[in-house]
C-alpha positions as CSV (number, residue, x, y, z in Angstrom):
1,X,-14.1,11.0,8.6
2,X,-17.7,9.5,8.8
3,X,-18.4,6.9,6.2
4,X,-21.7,6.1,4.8
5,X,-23.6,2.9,5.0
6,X,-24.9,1.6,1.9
7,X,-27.6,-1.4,0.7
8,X,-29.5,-2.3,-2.2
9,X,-33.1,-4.1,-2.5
10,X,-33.5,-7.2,-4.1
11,X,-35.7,-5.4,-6.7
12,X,-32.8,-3.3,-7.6
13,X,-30.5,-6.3,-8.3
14,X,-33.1,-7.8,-10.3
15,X,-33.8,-5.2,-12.2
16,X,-29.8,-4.3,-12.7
17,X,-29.6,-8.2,-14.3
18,X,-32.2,-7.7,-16.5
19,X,-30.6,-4.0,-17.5
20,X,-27.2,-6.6,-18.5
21,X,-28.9,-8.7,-20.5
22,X,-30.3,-6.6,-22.8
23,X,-27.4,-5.4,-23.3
24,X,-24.8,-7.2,-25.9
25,X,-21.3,-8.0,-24.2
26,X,-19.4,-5.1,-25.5
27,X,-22.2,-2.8,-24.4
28,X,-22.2,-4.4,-20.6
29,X,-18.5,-4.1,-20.4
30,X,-18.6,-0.7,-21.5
31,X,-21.2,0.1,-19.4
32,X,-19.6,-1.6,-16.0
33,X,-16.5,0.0,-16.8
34,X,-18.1,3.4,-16.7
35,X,-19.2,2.5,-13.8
36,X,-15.7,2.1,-11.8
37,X,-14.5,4.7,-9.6
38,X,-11.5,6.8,-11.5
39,X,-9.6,6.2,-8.1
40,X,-10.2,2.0,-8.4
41,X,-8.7,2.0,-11.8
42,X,-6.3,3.9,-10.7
43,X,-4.9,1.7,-7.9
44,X,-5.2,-1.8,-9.7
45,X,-3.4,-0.5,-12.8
46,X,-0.6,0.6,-10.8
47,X,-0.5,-2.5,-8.7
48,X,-0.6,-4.5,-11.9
49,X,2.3,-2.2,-14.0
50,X,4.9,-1.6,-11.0
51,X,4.2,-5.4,-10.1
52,X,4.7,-6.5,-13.5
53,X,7.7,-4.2,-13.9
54,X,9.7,-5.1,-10.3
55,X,8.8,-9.1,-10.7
56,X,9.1,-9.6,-14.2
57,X,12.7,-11.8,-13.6
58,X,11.1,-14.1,-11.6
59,X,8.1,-14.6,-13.6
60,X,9.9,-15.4,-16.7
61,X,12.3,-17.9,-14.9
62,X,11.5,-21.3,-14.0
63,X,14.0,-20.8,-10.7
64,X,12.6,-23.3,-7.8
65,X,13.7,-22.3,-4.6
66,X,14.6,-25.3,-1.6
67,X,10.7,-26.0,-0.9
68,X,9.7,-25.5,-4.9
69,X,12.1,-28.2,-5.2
70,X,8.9,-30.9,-4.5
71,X,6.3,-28.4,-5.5
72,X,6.5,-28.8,-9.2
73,X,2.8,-30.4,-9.2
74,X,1.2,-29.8,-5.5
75,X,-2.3,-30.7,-4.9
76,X,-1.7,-27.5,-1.8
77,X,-4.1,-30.0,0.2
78,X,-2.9,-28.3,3.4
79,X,-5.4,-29.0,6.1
80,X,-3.1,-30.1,8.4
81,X,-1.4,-26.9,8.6
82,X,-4.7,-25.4,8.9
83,X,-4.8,-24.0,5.4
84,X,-8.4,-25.5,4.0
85,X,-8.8,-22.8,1.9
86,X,-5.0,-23.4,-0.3
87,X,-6.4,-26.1,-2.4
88,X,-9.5,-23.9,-3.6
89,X,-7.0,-21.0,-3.9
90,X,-4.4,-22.6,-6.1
91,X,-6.5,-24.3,-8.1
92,X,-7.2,-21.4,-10.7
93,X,-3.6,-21.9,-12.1
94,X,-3.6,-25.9,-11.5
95,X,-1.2,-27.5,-9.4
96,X,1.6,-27.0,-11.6
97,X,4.5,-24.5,-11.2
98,X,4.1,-22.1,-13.9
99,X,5.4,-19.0,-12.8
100,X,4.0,-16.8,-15.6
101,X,0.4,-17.6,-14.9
102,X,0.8,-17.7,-11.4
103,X,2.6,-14.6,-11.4
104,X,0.3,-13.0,-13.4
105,X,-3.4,-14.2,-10.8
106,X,-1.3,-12.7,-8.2
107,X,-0.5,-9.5,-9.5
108,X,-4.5,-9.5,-10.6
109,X,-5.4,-10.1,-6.7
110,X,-3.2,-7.5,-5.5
111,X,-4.5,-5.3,-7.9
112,X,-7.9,-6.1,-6.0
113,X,-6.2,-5.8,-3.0
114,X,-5.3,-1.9,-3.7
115,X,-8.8,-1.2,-4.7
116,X,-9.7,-2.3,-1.7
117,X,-7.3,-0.2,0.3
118,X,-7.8,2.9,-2.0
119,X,-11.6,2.5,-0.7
120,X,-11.2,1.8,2.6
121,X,-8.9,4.4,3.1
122,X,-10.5,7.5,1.2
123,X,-7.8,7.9,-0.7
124,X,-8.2,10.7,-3.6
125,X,-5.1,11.7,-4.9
126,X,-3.8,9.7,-7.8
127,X,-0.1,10.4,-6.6
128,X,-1.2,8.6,-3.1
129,X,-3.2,5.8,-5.0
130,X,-0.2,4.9,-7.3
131,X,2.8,5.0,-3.9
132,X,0.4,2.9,-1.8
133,X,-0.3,0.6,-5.0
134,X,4.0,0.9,-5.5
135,X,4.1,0.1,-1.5
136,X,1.9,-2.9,-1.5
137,X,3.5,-4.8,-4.7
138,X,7.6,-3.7,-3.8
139,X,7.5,-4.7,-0.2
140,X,10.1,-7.0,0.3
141,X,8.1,-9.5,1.8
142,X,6.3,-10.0,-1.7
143,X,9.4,-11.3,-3.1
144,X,10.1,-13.7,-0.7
145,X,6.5,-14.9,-1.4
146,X,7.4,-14.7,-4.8
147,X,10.5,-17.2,-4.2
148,X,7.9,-19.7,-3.6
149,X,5.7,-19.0,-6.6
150,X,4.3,-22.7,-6.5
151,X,1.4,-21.5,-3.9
152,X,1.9,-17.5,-4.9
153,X,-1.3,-16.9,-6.0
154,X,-3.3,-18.5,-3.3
155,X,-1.6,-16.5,-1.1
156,X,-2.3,-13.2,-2.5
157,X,-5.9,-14.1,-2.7
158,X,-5.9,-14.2,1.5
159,X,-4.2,-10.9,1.1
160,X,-6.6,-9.8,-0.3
161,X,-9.9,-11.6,1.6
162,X,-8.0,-9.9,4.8
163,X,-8.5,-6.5,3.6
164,X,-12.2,-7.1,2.0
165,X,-13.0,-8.3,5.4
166,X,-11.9,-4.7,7.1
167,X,-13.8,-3.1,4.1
168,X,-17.5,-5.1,4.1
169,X,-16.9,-4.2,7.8
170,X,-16.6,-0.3,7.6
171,X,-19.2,0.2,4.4
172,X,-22.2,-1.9,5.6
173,X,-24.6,-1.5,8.6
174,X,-24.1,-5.7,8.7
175,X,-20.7,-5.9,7.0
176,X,-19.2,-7.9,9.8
177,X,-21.2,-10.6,8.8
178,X,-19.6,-10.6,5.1
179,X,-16.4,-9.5,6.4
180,X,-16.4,-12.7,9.0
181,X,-16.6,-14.8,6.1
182,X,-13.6,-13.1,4.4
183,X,-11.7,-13.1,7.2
184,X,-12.1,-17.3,7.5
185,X,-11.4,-17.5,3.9
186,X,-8.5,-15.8,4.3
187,X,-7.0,-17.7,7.8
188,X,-7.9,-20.3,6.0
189,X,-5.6,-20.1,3.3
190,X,-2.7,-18.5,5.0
191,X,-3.2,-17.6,8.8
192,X,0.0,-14.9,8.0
193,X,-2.4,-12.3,6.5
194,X,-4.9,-11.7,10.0
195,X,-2.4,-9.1,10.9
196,X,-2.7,-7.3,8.0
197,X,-6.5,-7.1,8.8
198,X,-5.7,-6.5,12.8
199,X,-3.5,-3.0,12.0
200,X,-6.4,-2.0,9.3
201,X,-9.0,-1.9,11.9
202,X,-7.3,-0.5,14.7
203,X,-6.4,2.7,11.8
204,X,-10.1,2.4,11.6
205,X,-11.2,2.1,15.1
206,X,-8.9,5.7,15.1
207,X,-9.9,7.1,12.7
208,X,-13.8,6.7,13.5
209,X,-12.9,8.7,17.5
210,X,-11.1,11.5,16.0
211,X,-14.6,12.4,14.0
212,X,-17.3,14.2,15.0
213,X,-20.4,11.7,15.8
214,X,-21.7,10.9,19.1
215,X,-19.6,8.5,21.4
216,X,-22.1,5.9,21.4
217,X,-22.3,5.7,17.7
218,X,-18.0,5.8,17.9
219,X,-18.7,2.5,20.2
220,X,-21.1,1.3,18.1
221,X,-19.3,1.4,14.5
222,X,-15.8,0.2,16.2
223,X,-17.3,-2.7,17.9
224,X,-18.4,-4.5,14.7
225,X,-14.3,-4.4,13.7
226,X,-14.5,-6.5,17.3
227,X,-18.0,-8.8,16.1
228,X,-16.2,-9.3,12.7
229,X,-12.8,-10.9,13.9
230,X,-14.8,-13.0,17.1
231,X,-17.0,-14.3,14.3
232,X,-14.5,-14.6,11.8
233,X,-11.9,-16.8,14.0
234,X,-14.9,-18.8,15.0
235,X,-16.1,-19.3,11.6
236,X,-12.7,-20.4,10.6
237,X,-12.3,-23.0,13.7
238,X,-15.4,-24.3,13.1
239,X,-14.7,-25.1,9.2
240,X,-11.3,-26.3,10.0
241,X,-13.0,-28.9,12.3
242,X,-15.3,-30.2,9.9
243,X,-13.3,-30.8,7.3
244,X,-10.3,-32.2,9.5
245,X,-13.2,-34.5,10.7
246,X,-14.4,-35.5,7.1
247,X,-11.1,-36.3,5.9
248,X,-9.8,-38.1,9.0
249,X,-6.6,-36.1,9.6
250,X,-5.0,-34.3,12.3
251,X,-3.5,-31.0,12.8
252,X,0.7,-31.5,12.0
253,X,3.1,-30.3,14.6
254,X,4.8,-28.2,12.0
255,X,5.5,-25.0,13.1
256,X,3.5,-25.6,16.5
257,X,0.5,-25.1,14.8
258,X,-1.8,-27.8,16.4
259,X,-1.0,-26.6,19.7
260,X,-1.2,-22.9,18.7
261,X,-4.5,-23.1,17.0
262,X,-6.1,-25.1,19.8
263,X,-4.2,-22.8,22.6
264,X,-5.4,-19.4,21.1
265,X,-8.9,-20.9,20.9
266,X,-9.2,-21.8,24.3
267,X,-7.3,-18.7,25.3
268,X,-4.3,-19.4,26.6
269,X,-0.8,-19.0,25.9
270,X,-1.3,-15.0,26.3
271,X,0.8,-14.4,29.4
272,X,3.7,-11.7,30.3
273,X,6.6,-13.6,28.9
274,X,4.5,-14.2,25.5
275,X,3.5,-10.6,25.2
276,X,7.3,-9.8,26.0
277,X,8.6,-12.2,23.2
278,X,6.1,-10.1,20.9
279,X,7.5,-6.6,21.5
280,X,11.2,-7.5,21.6
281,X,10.3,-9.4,18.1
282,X,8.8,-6.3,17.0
283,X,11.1,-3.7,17.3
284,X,14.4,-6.5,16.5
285,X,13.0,-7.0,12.9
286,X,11.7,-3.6,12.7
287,X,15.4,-2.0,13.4
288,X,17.5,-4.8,12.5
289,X,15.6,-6.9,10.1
290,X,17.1,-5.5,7.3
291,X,13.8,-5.1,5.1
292,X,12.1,-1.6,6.1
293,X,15.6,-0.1,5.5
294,X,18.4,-2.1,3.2
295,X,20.1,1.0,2.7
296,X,20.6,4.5,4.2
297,X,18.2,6.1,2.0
298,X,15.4,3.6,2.6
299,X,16.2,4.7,6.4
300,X,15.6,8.5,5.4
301,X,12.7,8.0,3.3
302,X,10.9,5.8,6.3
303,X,11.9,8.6,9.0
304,X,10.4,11.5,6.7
305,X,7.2,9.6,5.9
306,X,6.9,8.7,9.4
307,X,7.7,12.5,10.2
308,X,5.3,13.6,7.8
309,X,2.4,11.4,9.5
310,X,3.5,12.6,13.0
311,X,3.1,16.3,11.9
312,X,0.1,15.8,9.9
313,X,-1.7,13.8,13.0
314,X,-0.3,17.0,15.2
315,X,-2.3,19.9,12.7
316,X,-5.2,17.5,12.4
317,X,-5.1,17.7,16.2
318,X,-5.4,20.9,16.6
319,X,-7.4,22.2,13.9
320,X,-10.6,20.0,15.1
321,X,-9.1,21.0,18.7
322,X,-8.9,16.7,19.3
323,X,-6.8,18.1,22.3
324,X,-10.1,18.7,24.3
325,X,-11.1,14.7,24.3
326,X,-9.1,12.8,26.5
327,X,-11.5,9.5,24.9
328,X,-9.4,10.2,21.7
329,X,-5.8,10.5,23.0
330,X,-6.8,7.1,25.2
331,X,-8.0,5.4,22.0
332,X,-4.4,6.6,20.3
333,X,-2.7,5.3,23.7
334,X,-4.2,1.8,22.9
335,X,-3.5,1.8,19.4
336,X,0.2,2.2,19.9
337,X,-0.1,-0.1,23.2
338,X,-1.9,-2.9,20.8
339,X,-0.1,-2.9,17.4
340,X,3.0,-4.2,18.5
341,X,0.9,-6.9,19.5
342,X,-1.6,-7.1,16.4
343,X,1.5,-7.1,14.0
344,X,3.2,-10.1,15.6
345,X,-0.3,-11.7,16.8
346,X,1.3,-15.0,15.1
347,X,3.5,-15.7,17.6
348,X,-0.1,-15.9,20.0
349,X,-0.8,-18.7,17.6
350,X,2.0,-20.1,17.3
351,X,4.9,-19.1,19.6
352,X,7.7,-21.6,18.0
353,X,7.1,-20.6,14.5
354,X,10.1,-19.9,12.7
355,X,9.3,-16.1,11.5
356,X,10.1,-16.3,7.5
357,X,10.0,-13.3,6.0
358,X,6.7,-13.8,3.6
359,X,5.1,-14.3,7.2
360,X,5.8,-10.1,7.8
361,X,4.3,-8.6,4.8
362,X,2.0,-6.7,7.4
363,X,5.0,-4.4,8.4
364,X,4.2,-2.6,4.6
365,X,0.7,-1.3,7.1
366,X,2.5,1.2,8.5
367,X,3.8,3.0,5.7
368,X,0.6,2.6,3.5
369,X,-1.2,3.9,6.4
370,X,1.3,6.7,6.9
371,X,1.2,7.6,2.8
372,X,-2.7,7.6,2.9
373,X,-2.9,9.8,6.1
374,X,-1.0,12.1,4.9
375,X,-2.7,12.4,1.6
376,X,-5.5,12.9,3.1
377,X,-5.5,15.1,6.1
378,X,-2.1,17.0,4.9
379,X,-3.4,19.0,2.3
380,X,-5.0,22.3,2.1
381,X,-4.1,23.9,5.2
382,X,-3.6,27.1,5.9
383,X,-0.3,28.5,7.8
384,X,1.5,32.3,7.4
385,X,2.1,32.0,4.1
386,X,-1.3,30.3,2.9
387,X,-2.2,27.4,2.0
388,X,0.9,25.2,2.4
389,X,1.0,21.2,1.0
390,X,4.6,20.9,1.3
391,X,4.4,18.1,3.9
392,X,2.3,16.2,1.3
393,X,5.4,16.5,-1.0
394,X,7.8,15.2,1.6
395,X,5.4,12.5,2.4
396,X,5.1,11.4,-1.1
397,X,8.6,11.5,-2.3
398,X,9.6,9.9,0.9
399,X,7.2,6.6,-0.3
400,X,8.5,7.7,-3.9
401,X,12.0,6.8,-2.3
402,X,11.1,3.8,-0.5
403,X,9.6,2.0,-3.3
404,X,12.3,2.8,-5.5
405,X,14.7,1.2,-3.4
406,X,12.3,-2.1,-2.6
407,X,12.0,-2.6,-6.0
408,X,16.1,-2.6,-6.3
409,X,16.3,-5.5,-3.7
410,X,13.6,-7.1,-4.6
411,X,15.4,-7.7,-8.2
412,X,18.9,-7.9,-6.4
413,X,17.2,-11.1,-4.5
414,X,15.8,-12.6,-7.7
415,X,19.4,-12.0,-9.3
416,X,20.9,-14.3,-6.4
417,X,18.3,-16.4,-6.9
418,X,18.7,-17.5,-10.6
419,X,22.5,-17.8,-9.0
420,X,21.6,-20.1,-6.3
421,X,19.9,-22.3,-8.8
422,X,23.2,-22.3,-11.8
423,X,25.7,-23.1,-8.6
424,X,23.1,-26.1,-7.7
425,X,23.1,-27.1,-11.1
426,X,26.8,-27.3,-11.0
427,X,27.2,-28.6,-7.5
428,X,25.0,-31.4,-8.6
429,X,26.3,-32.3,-11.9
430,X,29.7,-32.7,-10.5
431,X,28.7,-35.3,-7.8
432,X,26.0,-37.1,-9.9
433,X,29.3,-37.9,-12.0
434,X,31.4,-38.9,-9.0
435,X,28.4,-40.8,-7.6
436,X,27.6,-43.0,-10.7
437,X,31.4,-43.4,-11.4
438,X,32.2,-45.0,-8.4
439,X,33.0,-48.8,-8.6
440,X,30.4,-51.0,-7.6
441,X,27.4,-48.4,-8.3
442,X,24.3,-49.6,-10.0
443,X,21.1,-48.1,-10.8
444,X,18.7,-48.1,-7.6
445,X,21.7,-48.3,-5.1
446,X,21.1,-46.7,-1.9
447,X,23.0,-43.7,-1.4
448,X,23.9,-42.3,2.1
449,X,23.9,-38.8,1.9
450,X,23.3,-35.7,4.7
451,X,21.6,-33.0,2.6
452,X,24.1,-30.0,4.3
453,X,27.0,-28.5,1.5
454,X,30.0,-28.1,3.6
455,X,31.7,-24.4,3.4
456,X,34.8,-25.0,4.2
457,X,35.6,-26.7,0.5
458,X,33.0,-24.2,-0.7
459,X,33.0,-21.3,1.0
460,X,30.3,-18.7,0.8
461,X,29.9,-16.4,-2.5
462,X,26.8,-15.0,-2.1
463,X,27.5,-10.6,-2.6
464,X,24.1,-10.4,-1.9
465,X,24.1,-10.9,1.9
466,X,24.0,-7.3,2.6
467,X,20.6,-6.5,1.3
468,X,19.5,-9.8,1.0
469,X,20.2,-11.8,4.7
470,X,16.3,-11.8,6.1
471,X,14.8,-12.5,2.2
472,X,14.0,-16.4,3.3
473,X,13.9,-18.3,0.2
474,X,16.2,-15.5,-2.4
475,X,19.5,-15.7,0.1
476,X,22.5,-18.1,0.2
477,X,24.4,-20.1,-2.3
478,X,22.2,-23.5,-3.2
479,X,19.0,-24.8,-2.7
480,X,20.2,-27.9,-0.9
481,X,19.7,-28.7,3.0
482,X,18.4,-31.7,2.9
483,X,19.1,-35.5,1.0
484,X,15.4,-35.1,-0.2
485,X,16.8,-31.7,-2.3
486,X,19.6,-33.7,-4.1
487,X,17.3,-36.2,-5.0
488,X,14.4,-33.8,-6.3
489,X,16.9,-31.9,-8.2
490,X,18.6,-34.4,-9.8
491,X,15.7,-36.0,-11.0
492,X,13.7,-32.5,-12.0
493,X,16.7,-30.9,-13.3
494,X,19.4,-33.4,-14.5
495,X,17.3,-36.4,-15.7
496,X,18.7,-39.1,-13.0
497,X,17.5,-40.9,-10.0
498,X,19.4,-41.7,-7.2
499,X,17.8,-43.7,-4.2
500,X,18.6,-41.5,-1.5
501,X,18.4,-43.0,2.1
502,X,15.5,-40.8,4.4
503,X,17.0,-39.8,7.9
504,X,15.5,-42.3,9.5
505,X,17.2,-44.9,7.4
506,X,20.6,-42.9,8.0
507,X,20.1,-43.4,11.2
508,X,23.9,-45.3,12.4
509,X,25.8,-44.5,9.4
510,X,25.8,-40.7,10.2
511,X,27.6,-41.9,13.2
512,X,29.7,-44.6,11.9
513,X,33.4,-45.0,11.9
514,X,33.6,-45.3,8.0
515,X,31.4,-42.0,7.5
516,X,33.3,-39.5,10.3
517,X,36.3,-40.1,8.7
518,X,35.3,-39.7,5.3
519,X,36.2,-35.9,3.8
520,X,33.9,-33.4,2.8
521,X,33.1,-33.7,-1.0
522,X,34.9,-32.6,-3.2
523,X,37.4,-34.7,-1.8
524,X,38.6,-38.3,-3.2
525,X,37.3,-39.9,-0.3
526,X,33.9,-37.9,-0.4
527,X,32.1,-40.9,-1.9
528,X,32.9,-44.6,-1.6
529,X,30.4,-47.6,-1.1
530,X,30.3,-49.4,1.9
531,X,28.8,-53.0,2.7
532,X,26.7,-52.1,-0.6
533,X,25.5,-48.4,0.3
534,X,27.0,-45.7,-1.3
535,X,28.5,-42.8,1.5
536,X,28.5,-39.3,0.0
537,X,29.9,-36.6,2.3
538,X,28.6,-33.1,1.5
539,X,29.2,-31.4,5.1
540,X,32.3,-30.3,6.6
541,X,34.8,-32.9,7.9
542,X,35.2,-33.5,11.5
543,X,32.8,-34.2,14.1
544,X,33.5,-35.2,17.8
């Protein structure tokens, strides 16, 4: 379970460029493929292939979700939200929502990311390579991210700096150094991904007490998984500071993340009810979120692999007779105690956020980890009837199972999606005409309209609901909540402008006589123009 700690003189790199450029380009590619582990091939072409095969739909549509609605050129200058990395991120694929290429650099950094995995968690067999590569790129969570494909790619690349920072961290003697710097990159293009990192290195931290090395040089290798996140959070305040200074701007209030990030620096925020909320969020999503398990075999397949890692951990146990160190079984106790809290450490940050579902992509941890474990310790034993790897089978077609059916509602999402989007196209063309046919109109008049489509004239016909209620950003029927979406879509998508009133211009008219008694579109009196303001009435009537 010991892993070896590598390092290279500078001679040796010198000499290695000079070896490349004798070489012509053909020759150097040849020769640095050669050089690639079987097993890393292995896990990006399978993260690439199944990733290309589930997401396919969605990378050959031009389907904007609510918030792609503005996003058709972003800058992803997001420094307020503490994101200084995004811009740098996006910036490979430009600005501009292209699905195809940004589908494409995000299935490439995935496939890095299961390299990555593959190698820090010693995984051999090609069977277990390919279901943790399946695992990683048919989470749900992925296609919720993939519903808003206009920052995608960036995102994927802090995926996959949170999982290099784990790795430089267990390969070399000063990895935590390397792997600080990846773990800043990362927060600092999407704080989401730091739990992903957290539940690697406490599998590590594990992993290193059940070997066989001296306690002291246990306590030694775990605590740089402790030197590499202190450093890393501190590198990524620090930069975050600077540049918030250079450019003159504040962190926004969005999502509570100016108080979060300054609270967690400072420390505080981490009381009883805090740690509380955590756990109850933790095992709510985890039995009733609807993702690990849209369907009864999904449920099966996660008990079996889960069963699998239990009696694996149990045999592993007692063949290197682990019952004899109480260190060990206090380490496990901690583990368990701590991941709760590692998996939901955003809410430390930020207790108010509103939990979307791309923000939980670390609950696909647990089964990787359980699918590599298993693969690894659960084969080759002996028992009565020799050697015996049918709990490696279960294991396997248990993940077998579970990406099979992620894939199914990852594509059942992107079906409702191209749905939402033909409905909205619909929706909108209908009042665009009632809007500019309504006497008195002009081009540039201000319209008065609440962004909400009322379902009482329009009731709900999303089938998707079942499988599909906790995908933020693939569920419902439109993409319209707020005045801003008409306007956006009706200029990106129908060729018109209307001059939509913000909220803060709303401000009386919401209230006013004239508007509370208007009906809910599509009635006649949905849209009428009022002392030279057009009133358009999408919500359901009645308000007291």
């Amino acid at each position: 379970m010991d892993s070896k700690e590598t390092g290279g003189s500078d001679r040796d790199g010198v000499n290695g460029m000079v070896a490349w450029i004798g070489k012509s380009p053909a020759e150097a590619v040849r020769a640095w493929a050669s050089g690639i582990k079987k097993e890393h091939k292995t896990a990006f072409a399978a993260a690439f292939l199944i990733g290309l095969m589930i997401h396919l739909p969605v990378m050959l549509s031009d389907i904007p979700n609510h918030d792609g609605l503005g996003s058709l050129y972003f800058d992803q200058n997001m420094i307020t939200s503490g994101r200084w990395f995004l811009t740098v991120a996006c910036g490979f694929s430009t600005y501009y929502t292209i699905p195809w290429v940004i589908g494409l650099l995000g299935l490439v950094f995935l496939g890095f990311t299961a390299v990555a995995l593959t190698e820090l968690l010693e995984v051999k067999d090609a069977v277990a390579i390919v279901l943790i590569s399946g695992l990683l790129v048919s989470f749900p969570a992925l296609a919720s991210t993939f519903a808003y494909v206009f920052t995608m790619d960036g995102y994927m690349l802090a995926l996959c700096f949170a999982v290099l920072a784990v790795l430089c961290t267990k390969k070399y003697k000063r990895g935590f150094v390397g792997g600080a710097v990846c773990l800043a990159l990362s927060m600092g293009t999407y704080q989401a991904y730091l739990p992903f990192a957290i539940l690697l290195c406490l599998y590590e931290v594990v992993v290193i007490f059940g070997g066989e090395s001296e306690v002291k040089e246990k306590v030694r290798r775990a605590l740089r998984y402790l030197y590499m996140g202190v450093l890393g959070l501190a590198f990524y305040y620090v930069i975050l500071q600077m540049l918030l200074g250079i450019q003159g701007k504040k962190l926004a209030s969005y999502q509570g993340i100016n108080g979060g990030i300054s609270g967690a620096s400072a420390g505080s925020g981490f009381g009883p009810d805090t740690i509380l909320h955590m756990y109850r969020d933790f095992i709510s999503f985890t039995m009733r979120g609807n993702v690990l398990f849209t369907n009864v075999f999904a449920l099966a397949a996660v008990v079996v692999l889960a069963g699998a890692a239990v009696f694996t951990g149990g045999r592993l146990i007692r063949r290197r007779k682990l019952w004899k160190n109480p260190l060990f079984f206090g380490i496990i106790a901690v583990a368990v105690l701590a991941a709760p809290l590692a998996t939901n450490v955003i809410l430390l940050i930020s207790p108010d956020v509103t939990y979307h579902l791309l923000m939980r992509y670390q609950w696909v941890v647990y089964l990787i980890l359980m699918t590599a474990f298993v693969s690894r310790y659960g084969c080759g034993y002996r028992d009565g009837y020799g050697r015996s790897n049918g709990i490696v089978w279960l294991g396997m077609a248990a993940a077998f199972a579970l990406v099979f059916n992620y894939a199914l509602a990852d594509n059942i999402g992107y079906s409702n999606l191209q749905k939402r989007y033909e409905k909205t196209y619909a929706y909108c063309v209908r009042l665009l005409d009632r809007i500019e046919q309504t006497p008195g109109y002009y081009q540039g008049i201000p319209v008065a309209m609440v962004g909400v489509v009322g379902y009482e004239p329009f009731p709900v016909t999303d089938l998707t609901l079942p499988v599909t209620s906790n995908m933020i950003g693939l569920n419902g029927d439109t993409l319209l909540y707020t005045g801003e979406n008409y306007e956006l879509f009706i200029r990106n998508y129908l060729g018109a402008s209307l001059n939509i009133l913000t909220p803060e211009e709303m401000g009386d008219i919401y209230y006013s006589k004239e508007y509370i008694e208007m009906e809910s579109f599509p009635a006649a009196s949905s849209v009428k123009l009022v002392d030279g303001i057009i009133y358009v009435k999408t919500e359901n009537a009645g308000r007291d």
